[in-house]
mmCIF file of the N, C-alpha and C atoms, coordinates in Angstrom:
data_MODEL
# 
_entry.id   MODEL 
# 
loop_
_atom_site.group_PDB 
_atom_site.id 
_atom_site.type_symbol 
_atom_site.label_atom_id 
_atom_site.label_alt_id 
_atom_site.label_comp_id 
_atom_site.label_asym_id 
_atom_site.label_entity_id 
_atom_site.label_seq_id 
_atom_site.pdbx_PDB_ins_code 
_atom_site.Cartn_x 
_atom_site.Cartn_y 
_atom_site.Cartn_z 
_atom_site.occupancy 
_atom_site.B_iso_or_equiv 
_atom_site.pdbx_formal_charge 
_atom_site.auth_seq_id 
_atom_site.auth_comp_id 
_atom_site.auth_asym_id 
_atom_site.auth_atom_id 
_atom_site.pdbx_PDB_model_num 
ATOM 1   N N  . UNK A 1 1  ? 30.480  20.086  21.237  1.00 0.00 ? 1  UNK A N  1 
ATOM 2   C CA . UNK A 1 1  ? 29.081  20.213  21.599  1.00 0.00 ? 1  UNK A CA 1 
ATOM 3   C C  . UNK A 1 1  ? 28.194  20.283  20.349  1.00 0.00 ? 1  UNK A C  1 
ATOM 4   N N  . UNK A 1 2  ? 28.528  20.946  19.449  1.00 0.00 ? 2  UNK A N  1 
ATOM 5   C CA . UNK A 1 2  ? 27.792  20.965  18.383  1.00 0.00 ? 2  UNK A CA 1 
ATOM 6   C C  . UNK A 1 2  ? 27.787  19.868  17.136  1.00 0.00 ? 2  UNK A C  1 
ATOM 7   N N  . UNK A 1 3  ? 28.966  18.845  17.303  1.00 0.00 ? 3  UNK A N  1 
ATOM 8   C CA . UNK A 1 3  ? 28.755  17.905  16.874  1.00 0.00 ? 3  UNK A CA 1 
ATOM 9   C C  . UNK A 1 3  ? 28.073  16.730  17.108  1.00 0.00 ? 3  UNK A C  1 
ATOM 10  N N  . UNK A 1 4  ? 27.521  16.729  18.937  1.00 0.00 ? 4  UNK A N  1 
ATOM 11  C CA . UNK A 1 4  ? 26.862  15.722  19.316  1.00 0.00 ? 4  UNK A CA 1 
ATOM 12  C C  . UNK A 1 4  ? 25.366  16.695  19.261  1.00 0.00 ? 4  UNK A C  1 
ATOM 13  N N  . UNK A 1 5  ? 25.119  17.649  18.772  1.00 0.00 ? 5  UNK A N  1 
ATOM 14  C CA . UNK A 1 5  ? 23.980  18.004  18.776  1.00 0.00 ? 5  UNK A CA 1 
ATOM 15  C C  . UNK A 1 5  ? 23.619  17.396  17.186  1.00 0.00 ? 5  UNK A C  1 
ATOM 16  N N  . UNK A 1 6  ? 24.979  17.615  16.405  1.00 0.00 ? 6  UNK A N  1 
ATOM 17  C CA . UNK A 1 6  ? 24.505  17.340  14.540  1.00 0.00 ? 6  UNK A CA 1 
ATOM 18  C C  . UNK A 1 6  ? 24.441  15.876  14.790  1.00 0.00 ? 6  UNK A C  1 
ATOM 19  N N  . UNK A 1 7  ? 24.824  14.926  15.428  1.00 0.00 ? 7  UNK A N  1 
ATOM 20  C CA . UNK A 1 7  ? 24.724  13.469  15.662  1.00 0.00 ? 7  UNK A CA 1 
ATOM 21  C C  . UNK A 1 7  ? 23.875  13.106  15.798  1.00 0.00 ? 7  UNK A C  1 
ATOM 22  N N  . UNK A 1 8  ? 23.121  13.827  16.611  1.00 0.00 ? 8  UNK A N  1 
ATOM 23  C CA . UNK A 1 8  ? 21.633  13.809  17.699  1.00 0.00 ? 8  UNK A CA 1 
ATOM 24  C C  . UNK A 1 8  ? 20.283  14.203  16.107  1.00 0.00 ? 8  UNK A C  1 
ATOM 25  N N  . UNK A 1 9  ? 20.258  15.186  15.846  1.00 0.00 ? 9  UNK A N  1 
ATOM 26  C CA . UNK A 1 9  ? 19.357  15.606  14.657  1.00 0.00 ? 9  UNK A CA 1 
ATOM 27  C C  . UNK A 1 9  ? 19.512  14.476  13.451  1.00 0.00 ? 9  UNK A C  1 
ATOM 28  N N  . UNK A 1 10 ? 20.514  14.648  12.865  1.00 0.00 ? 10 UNK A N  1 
ATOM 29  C CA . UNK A 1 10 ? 20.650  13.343  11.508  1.00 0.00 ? 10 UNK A CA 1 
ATOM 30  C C  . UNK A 1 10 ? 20.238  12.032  12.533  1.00 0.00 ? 10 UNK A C  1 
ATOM 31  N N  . UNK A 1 11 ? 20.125  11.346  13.500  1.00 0.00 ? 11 UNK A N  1 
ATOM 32  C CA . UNK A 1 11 ? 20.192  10.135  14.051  1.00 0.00 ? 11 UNK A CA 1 
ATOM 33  C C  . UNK A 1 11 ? 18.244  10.454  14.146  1.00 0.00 ? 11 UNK A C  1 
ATOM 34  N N  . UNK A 1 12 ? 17.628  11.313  14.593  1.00 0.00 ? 12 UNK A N  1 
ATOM 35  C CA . UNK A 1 12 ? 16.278  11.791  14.758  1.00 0.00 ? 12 UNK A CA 1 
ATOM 36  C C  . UNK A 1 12 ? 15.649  11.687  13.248  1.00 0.00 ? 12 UNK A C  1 
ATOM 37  N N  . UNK A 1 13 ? 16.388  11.922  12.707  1.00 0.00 ? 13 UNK A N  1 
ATOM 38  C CA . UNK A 1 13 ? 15.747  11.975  11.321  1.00 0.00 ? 13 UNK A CA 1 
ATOM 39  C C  . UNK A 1 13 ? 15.801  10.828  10.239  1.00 0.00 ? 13 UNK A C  1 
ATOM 40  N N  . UNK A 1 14 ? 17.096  10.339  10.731  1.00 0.00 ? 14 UNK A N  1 
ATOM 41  C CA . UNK A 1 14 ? 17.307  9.235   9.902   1.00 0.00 ? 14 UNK A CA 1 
ATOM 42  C C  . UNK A 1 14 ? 16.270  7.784   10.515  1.00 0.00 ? 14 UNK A C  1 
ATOM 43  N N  . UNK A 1 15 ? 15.953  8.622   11.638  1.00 0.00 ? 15 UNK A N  1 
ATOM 44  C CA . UNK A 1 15 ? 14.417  7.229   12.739  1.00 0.00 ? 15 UNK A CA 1 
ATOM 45  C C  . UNK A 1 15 ? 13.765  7.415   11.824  1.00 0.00 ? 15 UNK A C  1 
ATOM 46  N N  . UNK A 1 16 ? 13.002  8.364   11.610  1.00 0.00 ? 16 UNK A N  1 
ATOM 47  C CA . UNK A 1 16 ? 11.963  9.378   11.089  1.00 0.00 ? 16 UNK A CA 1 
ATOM 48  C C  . UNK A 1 16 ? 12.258  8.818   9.509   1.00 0.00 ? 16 UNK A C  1 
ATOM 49  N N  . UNK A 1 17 ? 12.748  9.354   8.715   1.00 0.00 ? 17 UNK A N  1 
ATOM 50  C CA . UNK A 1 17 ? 12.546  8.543   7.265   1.00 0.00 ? 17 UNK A CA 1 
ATOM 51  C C  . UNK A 1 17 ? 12.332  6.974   7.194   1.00 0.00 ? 17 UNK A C  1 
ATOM 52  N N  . UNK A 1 18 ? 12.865  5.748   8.433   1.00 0.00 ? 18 UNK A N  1 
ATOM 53  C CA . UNK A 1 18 ? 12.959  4.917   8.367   1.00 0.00 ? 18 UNK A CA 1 
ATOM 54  C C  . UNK A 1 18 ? 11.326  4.649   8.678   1.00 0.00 ? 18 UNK A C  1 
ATOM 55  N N  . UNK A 1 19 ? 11.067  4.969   9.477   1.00 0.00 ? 19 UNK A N  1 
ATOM 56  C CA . UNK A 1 19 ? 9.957   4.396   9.774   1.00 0.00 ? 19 UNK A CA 1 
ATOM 57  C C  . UNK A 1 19 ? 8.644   4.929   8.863   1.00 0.00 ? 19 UNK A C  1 
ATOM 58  N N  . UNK A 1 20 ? 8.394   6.503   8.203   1.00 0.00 ? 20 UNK A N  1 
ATOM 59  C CA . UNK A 1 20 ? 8.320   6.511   7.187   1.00 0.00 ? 20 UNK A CA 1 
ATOM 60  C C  . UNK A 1 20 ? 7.742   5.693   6.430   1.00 0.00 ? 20 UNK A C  1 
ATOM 61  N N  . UNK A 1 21 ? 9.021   5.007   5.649   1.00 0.00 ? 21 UNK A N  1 
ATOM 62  C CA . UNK A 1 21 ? 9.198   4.036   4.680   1.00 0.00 ? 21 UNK A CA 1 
ATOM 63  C C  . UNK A 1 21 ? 8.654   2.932   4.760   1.00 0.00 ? 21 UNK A C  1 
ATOM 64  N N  . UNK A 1 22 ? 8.637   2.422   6.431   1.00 0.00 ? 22 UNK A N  1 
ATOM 65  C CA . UNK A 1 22 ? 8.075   1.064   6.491   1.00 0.00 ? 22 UNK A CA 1 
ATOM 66  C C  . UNK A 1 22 ? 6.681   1.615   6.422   1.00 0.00 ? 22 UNK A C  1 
ATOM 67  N N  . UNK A 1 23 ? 6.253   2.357   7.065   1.00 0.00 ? 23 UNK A N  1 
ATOM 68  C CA . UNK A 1 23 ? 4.633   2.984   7.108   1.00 0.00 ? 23 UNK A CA 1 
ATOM 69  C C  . UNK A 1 23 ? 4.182   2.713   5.935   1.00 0.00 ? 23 UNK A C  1 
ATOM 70  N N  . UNK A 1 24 ? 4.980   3.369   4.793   1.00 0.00 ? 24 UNK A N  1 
ATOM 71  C CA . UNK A 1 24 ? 4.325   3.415   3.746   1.00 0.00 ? 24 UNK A CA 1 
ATOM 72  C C  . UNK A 1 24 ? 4.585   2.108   2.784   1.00 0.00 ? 24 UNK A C  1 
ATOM 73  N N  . UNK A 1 25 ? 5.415   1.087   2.771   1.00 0.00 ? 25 UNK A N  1 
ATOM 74  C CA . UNK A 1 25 ? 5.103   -0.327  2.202   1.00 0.00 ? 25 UNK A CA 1 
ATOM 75  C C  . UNK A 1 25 ? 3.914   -0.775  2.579   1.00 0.00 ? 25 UNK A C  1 
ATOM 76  N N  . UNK A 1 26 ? 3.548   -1.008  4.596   1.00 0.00 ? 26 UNK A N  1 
ATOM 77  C CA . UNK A 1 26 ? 2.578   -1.521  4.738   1.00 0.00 ? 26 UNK A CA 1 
ATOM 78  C C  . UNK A 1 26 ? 1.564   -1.423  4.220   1.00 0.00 ? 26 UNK A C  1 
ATOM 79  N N  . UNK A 1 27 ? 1.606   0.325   4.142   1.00 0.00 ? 27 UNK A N  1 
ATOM 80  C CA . UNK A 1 27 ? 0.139   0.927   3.817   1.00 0.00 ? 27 UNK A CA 1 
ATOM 81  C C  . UNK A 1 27 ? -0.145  0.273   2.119   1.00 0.00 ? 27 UNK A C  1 
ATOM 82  N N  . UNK A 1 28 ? 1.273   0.190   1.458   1.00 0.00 ? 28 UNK A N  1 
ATOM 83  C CA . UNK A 1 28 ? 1.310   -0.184  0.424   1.00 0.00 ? 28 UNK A CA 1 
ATOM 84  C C  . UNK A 1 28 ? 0.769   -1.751  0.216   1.00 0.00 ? 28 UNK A C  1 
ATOM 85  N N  . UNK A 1 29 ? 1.628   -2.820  0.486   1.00 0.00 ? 29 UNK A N  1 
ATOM 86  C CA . UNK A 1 29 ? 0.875   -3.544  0.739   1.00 0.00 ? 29 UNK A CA 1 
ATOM 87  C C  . UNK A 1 29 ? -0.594  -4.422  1.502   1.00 0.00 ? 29 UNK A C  1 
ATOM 88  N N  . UNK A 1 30 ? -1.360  -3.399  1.966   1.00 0.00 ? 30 UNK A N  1 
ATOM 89  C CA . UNK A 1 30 ? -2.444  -3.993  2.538   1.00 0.00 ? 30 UNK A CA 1 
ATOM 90  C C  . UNK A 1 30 ? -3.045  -3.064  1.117   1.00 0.00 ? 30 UNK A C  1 
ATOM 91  N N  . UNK A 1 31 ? -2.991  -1.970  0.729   1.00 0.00 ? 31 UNK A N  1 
ATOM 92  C CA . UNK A 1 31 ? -3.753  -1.443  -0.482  1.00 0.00 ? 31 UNK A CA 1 
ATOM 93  C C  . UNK A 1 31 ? -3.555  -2.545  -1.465  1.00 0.00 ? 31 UNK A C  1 
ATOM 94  N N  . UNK A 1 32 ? -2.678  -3.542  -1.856  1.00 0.00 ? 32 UNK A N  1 
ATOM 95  C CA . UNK A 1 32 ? -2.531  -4.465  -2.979  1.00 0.00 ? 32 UNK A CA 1 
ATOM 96  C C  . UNK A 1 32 ? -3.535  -5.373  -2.363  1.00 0.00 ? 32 UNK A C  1 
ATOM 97  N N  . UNK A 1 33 ? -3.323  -6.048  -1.053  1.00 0.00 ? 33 UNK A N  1 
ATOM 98  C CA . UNK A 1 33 ? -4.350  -6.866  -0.886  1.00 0.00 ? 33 UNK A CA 1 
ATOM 99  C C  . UNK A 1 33 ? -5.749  -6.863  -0.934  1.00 0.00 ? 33 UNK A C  1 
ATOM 100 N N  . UNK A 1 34 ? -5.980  -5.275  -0.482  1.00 0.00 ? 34 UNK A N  1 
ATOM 101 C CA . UNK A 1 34 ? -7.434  -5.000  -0.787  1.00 0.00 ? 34 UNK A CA 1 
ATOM 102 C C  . UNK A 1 34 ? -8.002  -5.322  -2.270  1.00 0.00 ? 34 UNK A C  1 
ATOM 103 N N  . UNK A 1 35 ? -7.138  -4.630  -3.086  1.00 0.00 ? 35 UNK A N  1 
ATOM 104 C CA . UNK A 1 35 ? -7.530  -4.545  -4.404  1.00 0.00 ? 35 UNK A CA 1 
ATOM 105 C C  . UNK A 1 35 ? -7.525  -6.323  -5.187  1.00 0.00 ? 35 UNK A C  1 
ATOM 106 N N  . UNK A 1 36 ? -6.791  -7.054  -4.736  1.00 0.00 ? 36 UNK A N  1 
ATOM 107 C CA . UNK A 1 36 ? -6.450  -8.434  -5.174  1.00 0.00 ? 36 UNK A CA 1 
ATOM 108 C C  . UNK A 1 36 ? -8.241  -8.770  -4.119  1.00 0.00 ? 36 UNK A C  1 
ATOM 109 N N  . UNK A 1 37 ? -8.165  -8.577  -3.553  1.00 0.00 ? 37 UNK A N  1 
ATOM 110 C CA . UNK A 1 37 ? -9.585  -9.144  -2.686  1.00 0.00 ? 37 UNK A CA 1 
ATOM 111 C C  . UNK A 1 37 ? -10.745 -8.887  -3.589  1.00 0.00 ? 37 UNK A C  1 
ATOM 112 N N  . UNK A 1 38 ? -10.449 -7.542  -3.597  1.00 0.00 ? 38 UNK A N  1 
ATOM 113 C CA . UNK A 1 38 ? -11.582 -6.725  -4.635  1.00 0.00 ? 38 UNK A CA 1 
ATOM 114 C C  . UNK A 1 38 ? -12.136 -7.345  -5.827  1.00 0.00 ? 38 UNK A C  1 
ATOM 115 N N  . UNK A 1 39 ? -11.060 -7.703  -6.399  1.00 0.00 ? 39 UNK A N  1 
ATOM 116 C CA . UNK A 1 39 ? -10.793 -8.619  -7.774  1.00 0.00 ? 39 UNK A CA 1 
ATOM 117 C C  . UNK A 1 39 ? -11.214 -9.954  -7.733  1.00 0.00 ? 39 UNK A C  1 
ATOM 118 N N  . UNK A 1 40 ? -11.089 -10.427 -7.143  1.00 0.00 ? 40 UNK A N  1 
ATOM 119 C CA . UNK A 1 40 ? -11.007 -11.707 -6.686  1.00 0.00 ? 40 UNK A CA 1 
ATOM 120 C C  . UNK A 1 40 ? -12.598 -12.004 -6.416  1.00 0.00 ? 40 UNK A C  1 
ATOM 121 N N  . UNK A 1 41 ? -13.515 -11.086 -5.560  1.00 0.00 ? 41 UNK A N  1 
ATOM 122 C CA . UNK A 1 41 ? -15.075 -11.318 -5.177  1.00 0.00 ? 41 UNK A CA 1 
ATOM 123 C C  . UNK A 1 41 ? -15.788 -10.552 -5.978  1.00 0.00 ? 41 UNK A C  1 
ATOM 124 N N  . UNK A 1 42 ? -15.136 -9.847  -7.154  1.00 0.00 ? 42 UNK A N  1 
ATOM 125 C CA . UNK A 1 42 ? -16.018 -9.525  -8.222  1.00 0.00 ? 42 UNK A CA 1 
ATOM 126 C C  . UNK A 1 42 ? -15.400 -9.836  -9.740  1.00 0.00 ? 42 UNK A C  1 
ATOM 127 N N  . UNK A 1 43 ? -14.278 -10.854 -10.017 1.00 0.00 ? 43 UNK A N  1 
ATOM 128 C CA . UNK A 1 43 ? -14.037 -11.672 -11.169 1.00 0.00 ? 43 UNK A CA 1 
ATOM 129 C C  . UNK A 1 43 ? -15.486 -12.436 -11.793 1.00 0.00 ? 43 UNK A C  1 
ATOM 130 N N  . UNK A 1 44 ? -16.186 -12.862 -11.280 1.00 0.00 ? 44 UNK A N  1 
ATOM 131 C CA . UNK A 1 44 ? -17.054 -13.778 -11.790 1.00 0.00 ? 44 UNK A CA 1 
ATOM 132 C C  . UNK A 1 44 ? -18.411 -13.287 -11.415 1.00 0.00 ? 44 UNK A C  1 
ATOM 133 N N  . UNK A 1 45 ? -18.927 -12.120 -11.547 1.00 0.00 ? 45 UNK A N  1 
ATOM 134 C CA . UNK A 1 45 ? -19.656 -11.073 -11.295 1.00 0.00 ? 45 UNK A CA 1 
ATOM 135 C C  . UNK A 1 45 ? -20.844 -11.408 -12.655 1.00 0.00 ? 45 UNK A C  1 
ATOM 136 N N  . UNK A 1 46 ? -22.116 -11.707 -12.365 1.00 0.00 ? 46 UNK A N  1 
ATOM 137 C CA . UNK A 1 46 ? -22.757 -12.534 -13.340 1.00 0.00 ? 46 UNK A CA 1 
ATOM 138 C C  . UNK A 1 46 ? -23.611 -10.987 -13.426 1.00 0.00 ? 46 UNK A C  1 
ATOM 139 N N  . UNK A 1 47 ? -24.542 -10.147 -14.397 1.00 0.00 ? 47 UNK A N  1 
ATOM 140 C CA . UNK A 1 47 ? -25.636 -9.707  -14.311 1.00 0.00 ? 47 UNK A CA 1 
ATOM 141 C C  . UNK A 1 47 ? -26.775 -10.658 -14.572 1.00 0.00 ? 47 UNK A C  1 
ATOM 142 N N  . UNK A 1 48 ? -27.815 -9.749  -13.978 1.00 0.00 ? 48 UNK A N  1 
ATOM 143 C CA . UNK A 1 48 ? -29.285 -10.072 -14.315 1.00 0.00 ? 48 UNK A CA 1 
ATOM 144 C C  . UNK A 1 48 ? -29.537 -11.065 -15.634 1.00 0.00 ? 48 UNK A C  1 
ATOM 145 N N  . UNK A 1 49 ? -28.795 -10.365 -16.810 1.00 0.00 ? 49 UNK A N  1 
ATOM 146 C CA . UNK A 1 49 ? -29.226 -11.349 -18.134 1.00 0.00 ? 49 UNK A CA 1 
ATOM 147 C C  . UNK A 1 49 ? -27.926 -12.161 -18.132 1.00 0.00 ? 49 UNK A C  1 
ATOM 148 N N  . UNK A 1 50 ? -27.367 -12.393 -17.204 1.00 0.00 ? 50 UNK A N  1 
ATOM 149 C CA . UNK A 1 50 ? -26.557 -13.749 -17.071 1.00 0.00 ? 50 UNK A CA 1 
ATOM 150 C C  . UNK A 1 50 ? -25.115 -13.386 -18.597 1.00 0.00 ? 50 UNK A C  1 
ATOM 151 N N  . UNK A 1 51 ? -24.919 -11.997 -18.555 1.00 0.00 ? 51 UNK A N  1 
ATOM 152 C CA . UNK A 1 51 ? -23.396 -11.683 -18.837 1.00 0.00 ? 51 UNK A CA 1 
ATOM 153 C C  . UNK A 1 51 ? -22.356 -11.343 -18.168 1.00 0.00 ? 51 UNK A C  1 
ATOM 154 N N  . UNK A 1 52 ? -21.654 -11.895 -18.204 1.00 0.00 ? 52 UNK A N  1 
ATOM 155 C CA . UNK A 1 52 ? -20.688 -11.778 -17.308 1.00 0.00 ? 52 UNK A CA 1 
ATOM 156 C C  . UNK A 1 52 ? -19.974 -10.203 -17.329 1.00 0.00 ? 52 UNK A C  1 
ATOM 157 N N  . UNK A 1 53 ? -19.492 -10.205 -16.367 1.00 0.00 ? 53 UNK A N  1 
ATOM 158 C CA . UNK A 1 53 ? -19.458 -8.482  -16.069 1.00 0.00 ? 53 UNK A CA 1 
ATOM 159 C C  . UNK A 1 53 ? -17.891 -8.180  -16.277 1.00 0.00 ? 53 UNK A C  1 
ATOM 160 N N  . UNK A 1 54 ? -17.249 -9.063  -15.454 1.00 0.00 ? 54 UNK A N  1 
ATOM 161 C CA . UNK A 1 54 ? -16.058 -8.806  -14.870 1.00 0.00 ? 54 UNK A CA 1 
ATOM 162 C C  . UNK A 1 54 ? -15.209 -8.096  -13.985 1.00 0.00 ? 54 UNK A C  1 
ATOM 163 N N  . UNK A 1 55 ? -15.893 -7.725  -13.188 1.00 0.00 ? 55 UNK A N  1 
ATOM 164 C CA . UNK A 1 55 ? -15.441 -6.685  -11.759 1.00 0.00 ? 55 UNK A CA 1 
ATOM 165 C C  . UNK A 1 55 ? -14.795 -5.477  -12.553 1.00 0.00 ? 55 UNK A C  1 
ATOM 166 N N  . UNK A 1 56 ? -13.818 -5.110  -12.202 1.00 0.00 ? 56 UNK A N  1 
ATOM 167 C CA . UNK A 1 56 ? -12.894 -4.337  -11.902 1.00 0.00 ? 56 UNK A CA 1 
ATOM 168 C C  . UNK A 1 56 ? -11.896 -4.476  -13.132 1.00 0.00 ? 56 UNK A C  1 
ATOM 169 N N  . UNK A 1 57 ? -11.601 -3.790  -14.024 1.00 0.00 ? 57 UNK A N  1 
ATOM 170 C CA . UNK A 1 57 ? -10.371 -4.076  -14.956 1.00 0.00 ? 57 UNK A CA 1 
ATOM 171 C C  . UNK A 1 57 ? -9.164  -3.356  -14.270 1.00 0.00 ? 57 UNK A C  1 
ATOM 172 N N  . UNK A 1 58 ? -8.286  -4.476  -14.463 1.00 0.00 ? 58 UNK A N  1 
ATOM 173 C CA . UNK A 1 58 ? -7.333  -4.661  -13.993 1.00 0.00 ? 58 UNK A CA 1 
ATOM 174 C C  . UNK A 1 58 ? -6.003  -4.770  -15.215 1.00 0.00 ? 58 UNK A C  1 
ATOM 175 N N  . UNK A 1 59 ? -4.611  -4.277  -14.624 1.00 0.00 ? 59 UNK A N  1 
ATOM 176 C CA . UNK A 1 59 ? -3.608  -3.899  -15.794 1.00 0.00 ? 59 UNK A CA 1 
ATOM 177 C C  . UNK A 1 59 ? -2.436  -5.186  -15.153 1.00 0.00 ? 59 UNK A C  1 
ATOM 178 N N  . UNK A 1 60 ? -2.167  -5.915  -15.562 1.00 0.00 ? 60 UNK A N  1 
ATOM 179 C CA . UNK A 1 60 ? -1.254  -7.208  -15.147 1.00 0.00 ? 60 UNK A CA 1 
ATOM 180 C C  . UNK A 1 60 ? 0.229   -6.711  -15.156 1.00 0.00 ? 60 UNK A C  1 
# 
């Protein structure tokens, strides 16, 4: 009995970290896309006296 209860908990938990993990790539990757977006509609960012600005510095 108490081994299908320890089966039952590690199997609950081991859901639980899995999904987790995927949560947090996604979250991970839609934060890269934002920031690549970000970059991307303020790369060529002109001011008023027509110097170029350059959005966002960015580390490659």
């Amino acid at each position: 009995m108490f081994v299908m209860i320890f089966v039952i908990v590690v199997g609950f938990q081991a859901v639980y970290v899995y999904t987790s993990l995927k949560e947090k790539q996604r979250l991970n990757e839609k934060i890269a896309y934002q920031s690549s977006l970000i970059r991307d509609l303020t790369e060529d960012v002109v001011c008023l006296d027509e110097r170029p600005q350059g959005g966002f510095r960015h580390v490659s």
